[in-house]
Backbone bond lengths (Angstrom), bond angles and torsions (degrees), N, CA, C in turn:
res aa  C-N    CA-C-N  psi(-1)  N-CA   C-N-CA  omega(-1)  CA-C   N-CA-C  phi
1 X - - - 1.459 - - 1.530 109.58 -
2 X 1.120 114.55 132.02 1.830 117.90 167.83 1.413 124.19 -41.61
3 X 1.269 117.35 124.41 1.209 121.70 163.29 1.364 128.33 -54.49
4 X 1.852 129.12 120.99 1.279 123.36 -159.58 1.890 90.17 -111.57
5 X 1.762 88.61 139.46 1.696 87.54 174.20 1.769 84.88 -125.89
6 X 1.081 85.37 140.16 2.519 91.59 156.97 1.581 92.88 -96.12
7 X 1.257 81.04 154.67 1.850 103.08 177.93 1.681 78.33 -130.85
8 X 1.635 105.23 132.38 1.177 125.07 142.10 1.639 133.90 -112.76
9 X 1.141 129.57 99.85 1.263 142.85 -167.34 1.627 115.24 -170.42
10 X 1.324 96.54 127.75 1.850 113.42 -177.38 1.180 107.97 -85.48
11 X 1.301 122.83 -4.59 1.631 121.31 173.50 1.484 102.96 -71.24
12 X 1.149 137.47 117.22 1.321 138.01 169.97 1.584 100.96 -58.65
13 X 1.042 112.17 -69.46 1.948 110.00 176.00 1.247 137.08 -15.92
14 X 1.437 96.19 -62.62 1.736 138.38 159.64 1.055 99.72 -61.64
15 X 1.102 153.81 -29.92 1.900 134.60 -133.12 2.254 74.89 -135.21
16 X 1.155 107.03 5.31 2.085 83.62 -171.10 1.475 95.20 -141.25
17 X 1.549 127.78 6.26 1.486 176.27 164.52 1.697 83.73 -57.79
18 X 1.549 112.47 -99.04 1.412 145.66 -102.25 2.318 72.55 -119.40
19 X 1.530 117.07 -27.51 1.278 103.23 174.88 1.544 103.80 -94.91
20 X 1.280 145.80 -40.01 1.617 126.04 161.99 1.663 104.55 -42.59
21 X 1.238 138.44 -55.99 1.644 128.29 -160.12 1.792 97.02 -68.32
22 X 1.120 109.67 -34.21 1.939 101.35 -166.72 1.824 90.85 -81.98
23 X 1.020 116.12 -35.83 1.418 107.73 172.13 1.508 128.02 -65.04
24 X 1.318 133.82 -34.20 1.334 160.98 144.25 1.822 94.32 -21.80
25 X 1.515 110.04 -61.24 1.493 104.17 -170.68 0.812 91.33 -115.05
26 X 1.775 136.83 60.37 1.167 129.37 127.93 1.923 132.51 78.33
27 X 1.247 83.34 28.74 1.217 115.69 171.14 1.776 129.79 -86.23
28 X 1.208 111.40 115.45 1.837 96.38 177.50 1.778 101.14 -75.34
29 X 1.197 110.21 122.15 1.857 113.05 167.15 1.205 106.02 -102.76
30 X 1.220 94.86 149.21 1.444 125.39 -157.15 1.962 103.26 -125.88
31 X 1.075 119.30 91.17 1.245 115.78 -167.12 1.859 110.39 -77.39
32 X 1.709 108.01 175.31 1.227 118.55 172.06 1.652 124.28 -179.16
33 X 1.244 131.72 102.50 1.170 110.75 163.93 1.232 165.50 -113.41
34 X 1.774 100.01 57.87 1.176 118.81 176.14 2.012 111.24 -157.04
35 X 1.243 117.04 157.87 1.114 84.58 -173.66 1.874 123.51 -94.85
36 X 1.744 102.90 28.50 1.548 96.98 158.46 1.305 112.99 -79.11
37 X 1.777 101.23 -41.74 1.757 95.05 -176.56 1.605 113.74 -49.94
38 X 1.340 105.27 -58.06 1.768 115.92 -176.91 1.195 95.17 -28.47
39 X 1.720 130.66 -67.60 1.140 116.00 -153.93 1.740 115.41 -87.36
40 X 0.908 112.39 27.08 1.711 124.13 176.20 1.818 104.71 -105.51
41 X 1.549 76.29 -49.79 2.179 76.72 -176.72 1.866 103.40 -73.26
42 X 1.088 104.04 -14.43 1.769 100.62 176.13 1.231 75.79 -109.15
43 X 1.241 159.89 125.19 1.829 145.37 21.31 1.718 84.97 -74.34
44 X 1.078 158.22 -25.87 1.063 136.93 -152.87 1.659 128.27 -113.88
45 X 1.108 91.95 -28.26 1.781 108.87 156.93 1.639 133.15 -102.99
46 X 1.348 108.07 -7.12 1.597 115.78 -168.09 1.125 105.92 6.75
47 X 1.377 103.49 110.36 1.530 132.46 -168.98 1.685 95.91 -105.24
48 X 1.344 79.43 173.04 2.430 83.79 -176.59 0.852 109.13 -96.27
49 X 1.692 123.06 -29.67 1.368 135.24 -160.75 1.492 101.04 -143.71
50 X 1.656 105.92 145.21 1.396 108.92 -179.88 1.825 96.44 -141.80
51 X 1.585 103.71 135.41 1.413 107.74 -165.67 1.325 98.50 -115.20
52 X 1.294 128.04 99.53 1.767 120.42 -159.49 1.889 96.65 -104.26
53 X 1.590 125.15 156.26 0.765 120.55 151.99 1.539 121.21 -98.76
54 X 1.354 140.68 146.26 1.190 135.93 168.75 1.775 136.12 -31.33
55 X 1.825 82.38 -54.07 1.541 66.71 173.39 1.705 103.17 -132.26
56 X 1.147 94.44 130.81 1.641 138.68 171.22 1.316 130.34 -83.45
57 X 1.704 110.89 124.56 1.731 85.00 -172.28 1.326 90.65 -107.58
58 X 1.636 94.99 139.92 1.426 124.40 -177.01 1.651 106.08 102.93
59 X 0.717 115.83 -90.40 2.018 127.68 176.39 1.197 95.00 -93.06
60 X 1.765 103.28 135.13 1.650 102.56 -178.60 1.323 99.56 -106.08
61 X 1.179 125.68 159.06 1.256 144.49 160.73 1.322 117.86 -9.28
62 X 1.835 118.83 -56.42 1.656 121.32 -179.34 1.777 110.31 -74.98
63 X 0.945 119.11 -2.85 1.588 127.87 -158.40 1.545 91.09 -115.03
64 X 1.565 130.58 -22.02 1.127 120.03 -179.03 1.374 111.87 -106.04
65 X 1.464 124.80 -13.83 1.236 147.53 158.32 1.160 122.31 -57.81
66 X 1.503 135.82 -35.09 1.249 155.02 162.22 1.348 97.33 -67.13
67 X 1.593 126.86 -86.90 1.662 113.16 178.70 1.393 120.71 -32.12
68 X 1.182 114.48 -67.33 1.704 109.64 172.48 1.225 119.38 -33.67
69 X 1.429 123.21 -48.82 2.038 137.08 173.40 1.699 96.42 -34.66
70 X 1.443 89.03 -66.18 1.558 106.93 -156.17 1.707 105.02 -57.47
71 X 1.284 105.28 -54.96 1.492 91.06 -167.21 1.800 114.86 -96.92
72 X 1.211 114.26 15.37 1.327 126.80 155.31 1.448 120.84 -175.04
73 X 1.556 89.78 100.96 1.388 134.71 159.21 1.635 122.22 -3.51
74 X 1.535 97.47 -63.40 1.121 84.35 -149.99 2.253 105.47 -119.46
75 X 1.679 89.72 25.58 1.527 98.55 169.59 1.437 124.52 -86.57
76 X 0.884 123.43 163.61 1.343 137.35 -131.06 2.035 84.22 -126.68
77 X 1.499 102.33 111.70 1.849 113.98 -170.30 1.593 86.25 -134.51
78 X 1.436 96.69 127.06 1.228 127.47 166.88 1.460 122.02 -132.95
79 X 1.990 117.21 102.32 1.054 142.61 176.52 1.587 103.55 -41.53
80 X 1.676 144.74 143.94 0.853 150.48 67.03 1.610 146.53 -42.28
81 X 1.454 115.73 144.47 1.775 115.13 -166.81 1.338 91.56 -151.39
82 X 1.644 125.89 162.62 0.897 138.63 108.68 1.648 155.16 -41.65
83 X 1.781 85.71 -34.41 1.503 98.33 -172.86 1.772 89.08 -116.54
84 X 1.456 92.62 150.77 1.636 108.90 -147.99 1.802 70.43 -119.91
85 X 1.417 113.93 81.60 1.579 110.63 160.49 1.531 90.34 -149.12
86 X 1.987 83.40 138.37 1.689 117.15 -174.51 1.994 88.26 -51.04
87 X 1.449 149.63 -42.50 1.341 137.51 -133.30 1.902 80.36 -105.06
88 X 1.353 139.87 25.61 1.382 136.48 -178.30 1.909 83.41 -108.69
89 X 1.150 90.51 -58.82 1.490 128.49 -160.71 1.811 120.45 -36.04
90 X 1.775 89.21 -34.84 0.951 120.67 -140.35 1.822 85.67 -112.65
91 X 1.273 114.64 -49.80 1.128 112.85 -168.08 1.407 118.06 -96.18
92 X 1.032 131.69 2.06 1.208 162.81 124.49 1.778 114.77 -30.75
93 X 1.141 110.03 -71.35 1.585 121.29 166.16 1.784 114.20 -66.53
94 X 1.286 120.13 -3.53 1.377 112.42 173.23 1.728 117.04 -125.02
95 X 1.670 108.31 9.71 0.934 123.15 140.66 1.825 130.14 -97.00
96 X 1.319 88.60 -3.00 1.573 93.05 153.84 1.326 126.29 122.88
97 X 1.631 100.37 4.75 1.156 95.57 -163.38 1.690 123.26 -84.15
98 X 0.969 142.02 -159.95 1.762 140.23 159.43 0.942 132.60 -77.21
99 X 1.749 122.18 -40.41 1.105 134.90 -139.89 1.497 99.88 -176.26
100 X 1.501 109.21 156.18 1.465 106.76 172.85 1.803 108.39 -155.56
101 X 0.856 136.10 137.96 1.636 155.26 -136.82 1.827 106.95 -140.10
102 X 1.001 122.58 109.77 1.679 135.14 -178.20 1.742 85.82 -90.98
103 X 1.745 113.73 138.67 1.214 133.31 170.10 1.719 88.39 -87.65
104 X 1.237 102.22 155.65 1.844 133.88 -46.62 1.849 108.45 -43.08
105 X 0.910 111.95 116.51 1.839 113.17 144.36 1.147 124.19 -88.34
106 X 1.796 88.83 165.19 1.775 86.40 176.85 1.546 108.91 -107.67
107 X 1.270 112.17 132.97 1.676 103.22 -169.18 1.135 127.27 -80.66
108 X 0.901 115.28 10.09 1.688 131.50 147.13 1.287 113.90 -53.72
109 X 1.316 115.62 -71.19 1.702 125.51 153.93 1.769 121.78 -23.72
110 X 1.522 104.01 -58.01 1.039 109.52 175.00 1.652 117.63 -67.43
111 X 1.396 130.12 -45.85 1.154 116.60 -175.74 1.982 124.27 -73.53
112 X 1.315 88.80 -17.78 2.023 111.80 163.76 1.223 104.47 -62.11
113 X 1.268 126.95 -33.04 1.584 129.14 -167.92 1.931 103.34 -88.49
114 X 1.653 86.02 -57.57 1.723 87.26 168.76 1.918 120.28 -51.74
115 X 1.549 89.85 -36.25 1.767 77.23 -175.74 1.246 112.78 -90.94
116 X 1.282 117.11 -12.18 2.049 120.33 149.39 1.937 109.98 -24.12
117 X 1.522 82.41 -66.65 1.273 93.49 -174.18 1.343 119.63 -60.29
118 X 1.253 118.41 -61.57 1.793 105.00 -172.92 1.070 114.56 -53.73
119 X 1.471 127.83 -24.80 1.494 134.81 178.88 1.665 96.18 -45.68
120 X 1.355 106.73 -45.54 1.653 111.38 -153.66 1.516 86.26 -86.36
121 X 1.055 139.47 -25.54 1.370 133.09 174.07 1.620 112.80 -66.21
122 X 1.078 109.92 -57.04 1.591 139.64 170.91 1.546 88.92 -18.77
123 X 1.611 105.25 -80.29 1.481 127.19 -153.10 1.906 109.10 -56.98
124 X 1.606 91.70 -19.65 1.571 92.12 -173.85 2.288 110.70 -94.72
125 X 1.183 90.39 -3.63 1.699 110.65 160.34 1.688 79.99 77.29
126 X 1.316 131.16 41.90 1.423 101.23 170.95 1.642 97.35 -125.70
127 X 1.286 111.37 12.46 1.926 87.81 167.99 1.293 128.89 -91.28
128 X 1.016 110.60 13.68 1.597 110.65 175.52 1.324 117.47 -85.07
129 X 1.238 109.95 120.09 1.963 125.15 -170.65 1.291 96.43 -59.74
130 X 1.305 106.79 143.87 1.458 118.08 164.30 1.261 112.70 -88.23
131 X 1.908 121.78 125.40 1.710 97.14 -173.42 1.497 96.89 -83.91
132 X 1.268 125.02 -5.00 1.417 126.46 -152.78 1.435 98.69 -150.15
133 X 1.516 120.18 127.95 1.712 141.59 -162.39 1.650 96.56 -125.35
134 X 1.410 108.90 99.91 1.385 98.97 171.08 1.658 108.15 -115.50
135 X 1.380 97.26 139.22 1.741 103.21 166.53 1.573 120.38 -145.34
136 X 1.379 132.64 148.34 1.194 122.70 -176.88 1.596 114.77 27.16
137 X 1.029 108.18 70.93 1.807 126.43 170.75 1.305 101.63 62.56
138 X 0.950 135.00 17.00 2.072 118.28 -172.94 1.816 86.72 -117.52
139 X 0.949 86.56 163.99 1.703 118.80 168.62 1.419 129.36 -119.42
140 X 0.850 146.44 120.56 1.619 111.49 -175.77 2.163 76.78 -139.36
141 X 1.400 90.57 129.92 1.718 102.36 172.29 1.201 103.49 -94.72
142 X 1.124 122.58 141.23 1.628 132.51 -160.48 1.494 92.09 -102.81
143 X 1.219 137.97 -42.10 1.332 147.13 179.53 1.482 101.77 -64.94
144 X 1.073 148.07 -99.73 1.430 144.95 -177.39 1.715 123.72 -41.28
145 X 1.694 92.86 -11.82 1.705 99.26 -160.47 1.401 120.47 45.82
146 X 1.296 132.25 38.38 1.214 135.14 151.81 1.827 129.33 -99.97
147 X 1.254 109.24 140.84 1.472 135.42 -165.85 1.743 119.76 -82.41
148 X 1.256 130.54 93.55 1.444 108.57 -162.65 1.550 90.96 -132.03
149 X 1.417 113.25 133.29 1.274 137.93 145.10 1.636 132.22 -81.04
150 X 1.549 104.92 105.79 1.668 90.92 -163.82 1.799 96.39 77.83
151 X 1.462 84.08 -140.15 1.569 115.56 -160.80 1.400 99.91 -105.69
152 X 0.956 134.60 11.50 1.434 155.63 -122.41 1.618 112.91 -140.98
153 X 1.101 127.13 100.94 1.870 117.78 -176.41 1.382 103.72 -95.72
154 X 1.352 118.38 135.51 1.289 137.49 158.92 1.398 128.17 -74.33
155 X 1.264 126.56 122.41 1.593 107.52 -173.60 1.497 108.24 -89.25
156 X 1.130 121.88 142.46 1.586 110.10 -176.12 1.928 100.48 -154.69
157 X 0.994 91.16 154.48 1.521 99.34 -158.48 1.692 98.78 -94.30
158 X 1.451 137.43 166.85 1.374 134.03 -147.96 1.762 102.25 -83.87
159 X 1.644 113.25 -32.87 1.347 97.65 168.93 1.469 118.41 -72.86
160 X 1.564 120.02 -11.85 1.465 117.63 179.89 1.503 111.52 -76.46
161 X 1.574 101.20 -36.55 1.208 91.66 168.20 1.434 147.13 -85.34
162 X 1.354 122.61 -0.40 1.649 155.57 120.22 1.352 101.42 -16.85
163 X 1.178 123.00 -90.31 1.483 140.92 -157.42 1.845 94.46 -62.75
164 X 1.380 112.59 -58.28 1.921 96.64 179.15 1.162 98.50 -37.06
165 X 1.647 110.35 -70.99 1.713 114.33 -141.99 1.760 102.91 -56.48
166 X 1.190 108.16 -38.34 1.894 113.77 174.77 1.664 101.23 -37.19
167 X 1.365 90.27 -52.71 1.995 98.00 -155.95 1.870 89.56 -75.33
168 X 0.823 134.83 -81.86 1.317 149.39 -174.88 1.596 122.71 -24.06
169 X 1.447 104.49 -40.03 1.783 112.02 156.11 1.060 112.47 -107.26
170 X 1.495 118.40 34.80 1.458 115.76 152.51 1.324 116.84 -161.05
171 X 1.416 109.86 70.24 1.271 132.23 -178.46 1.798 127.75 -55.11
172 X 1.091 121.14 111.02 1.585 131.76 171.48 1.698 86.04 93.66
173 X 1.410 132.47 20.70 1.698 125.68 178.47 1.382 85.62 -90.70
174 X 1.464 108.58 150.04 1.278 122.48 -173.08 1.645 106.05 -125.88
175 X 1.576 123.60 101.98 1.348 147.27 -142.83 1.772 95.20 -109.96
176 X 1.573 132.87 100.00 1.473 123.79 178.16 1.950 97.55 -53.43
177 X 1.203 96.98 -156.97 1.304 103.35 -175.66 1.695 85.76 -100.48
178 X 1.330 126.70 -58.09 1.509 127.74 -172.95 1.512 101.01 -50.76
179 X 0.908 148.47 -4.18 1.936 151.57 164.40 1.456 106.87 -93.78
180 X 1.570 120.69 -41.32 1.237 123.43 -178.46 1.567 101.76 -64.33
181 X 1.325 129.57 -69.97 1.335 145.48 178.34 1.502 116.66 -41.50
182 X 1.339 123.01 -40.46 1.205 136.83 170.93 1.731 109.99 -64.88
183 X 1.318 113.10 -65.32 1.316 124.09 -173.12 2.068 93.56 -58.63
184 X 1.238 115.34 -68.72 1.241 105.11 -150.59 1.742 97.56 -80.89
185 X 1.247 132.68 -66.73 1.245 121.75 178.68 1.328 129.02 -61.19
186 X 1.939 121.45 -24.84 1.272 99.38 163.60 2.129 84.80 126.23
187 X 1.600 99.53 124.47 1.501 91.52 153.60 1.763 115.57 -62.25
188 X 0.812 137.69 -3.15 1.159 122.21 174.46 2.032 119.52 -98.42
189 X 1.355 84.49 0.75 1.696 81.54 -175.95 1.828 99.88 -75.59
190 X 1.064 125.00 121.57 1.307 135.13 169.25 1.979 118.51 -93.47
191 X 1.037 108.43 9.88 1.608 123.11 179.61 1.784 103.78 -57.12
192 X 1.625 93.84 -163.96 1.431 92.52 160.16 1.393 127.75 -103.51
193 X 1.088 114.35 116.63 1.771 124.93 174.08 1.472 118.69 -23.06
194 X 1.760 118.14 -9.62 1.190 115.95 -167.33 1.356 102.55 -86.08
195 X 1.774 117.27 -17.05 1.198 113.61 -139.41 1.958 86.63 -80.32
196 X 1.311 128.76 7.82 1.742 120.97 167.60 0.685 98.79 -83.92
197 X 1.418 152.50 -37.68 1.487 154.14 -147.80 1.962 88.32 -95.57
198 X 1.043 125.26 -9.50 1.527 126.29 -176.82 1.433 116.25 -89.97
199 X 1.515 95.47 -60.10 1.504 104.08 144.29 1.025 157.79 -30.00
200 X 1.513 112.97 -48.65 1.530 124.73 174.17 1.415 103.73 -83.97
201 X 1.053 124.77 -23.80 1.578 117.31 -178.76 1.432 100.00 -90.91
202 X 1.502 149.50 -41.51 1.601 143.65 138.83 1.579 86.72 -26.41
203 X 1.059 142.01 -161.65 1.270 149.18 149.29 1.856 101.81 84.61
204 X 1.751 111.30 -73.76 1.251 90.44 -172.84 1.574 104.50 -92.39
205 X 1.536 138.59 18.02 1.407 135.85 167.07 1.605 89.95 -66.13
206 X 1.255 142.33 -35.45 1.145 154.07 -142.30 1.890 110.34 -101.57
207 X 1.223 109.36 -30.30 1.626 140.56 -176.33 1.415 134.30 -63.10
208 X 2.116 67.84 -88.57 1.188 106.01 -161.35 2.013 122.56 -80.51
209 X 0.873 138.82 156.18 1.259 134.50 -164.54 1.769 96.68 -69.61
210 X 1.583 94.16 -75.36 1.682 101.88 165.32 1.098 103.68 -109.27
211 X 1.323 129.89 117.72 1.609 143.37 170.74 1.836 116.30 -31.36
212 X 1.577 99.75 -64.52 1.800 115.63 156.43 1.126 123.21 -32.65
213 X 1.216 126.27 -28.98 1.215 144.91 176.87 1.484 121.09 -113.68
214 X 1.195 126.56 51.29 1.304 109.82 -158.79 1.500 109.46 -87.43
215 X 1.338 122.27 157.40 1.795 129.77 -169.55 1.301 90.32 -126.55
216 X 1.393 151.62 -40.87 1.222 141.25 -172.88 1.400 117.29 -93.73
217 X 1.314 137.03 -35.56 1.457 145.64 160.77 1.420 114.22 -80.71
218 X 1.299 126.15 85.85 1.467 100.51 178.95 1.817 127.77 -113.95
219 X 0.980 102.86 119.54 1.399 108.43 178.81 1.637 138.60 -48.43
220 X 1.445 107.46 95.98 1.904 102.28 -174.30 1.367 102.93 -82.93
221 X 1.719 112.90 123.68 1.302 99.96 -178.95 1.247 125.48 -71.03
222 X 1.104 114.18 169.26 1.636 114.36 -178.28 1.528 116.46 61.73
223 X 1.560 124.19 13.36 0.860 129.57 173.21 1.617 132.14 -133.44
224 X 1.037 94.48 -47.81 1.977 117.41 -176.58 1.289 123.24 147.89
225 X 1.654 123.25 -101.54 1.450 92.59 -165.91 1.859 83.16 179.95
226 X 1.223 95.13 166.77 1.864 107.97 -157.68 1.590 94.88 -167.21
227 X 1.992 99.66 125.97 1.374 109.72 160.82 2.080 113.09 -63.49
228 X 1.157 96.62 131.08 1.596 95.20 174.00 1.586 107.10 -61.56
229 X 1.332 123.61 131.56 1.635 136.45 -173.42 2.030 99.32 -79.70
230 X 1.457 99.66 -20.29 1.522 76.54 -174.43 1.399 106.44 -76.13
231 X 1.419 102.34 153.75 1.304 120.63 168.47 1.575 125.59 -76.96
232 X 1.060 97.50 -48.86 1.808 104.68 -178.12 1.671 114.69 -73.97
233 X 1.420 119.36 17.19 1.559 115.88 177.93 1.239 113.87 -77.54
């Protein structure tokens, strides 16, 4: 399966630059320019590699570098800057990242650094995509985007299937509704906030044994909502 990198950078130049070279070696890119989007399309694509620029309007670069650390481990974040100072450099690498790159580079440089890294990914046996996520009897194929219980396919519509795969590779994580809404519809969706709460109940009519009862979707009040971590339900 192709290796996925996000490019984060608002420079259109830079940001369509840095996607011909990752494409060249065969890379799927995953664009963004800012770092809420970045961090919406990474809950949603877990990419191997993430190429952040520093500064970001709205979320900067080190603040989105840290979330990315935190909620997956073991991807491969590579700082971009403009300003060529050791205290960028520095703080950058103690929010977590791998590597760090002074504007202008040469992307030659840069893709030696990227393939540093997957090597080190390689060696830890975790880059290989899963085409298929199974937990507590469901399936969901990431390639076809289809939903199967048993032997059994579920029909589920593209935000249902967003919202499983969210809950499903990230089991007993507990997602508010303002994270749910953000990640799957987008800081820019301005609708009504209810429409997750619409969803998840579409979602476990679709699931759940008795919906009222649900064992696989479960609801924290006053908060949002969390795949159950046990296995044997």
């Amino acid at each position: 399966m192709d290796k996925k990198v996000l490019i984060v950078e608002d420079e259109n130049s830079i940001r369509g630059f840095l996607k011909i070279n990752f494409r060249r070696n065969d890379f799927t890119v995953i664009e963004a320019s800012s770092g809420e989007e970045g961090f919406r399309k990474a809950m949603l694509e877990n990419p191997h590699i993430a190429v952040l620029d520093v500064m970001l309007p709205g979320k900067d670069g080190f603040t989105l570098c840290k979330e990315l650390r935190d909620r997956f481990p073991d991807m491969g974040i590579i700082m971009l800057t403009a300003r060529n100072q050791d205290m960028d450099r520095i703080m950058g690498l103690e929010q977590g990242a791998d590597d760090y790159l002074s504007k202008p580079f040469n992307p030659i440089e840069l893709m030696l650094r990227v393939k540093a890294i997957i090597r080190r990914i390689e060696s830890k046996d975790v880059f290989k995509d899963k085409e298929v996520v199974e937990r507590n009897g469901f399936k969901l194929d990431l390639y076809s985007q289809k939903l199967y219980k048993g032997d059994k396919e579920i029909y589920i519509t593209p935000k249902e299937y967003l919202l499983f795969k969210l809950f499903i590779e990230s089991p007993g994580k507990a997602f508010t509704r303002d994270e749910l809404l953000n990640i799957i519809w987008g800081y820019e969706y301005f609708g009504d906030p209810k429409i997750v709460d619409v969803n998840i109940r579409r979602l476990r009519t679709k699931i759940e044994e008795d919906p009222s009862e649900p064992k696989y979707i479960q609801t924290i009040w006053g908060t949002g909502y969390r795949w159950n971590n046990e296995e044997d339900i």
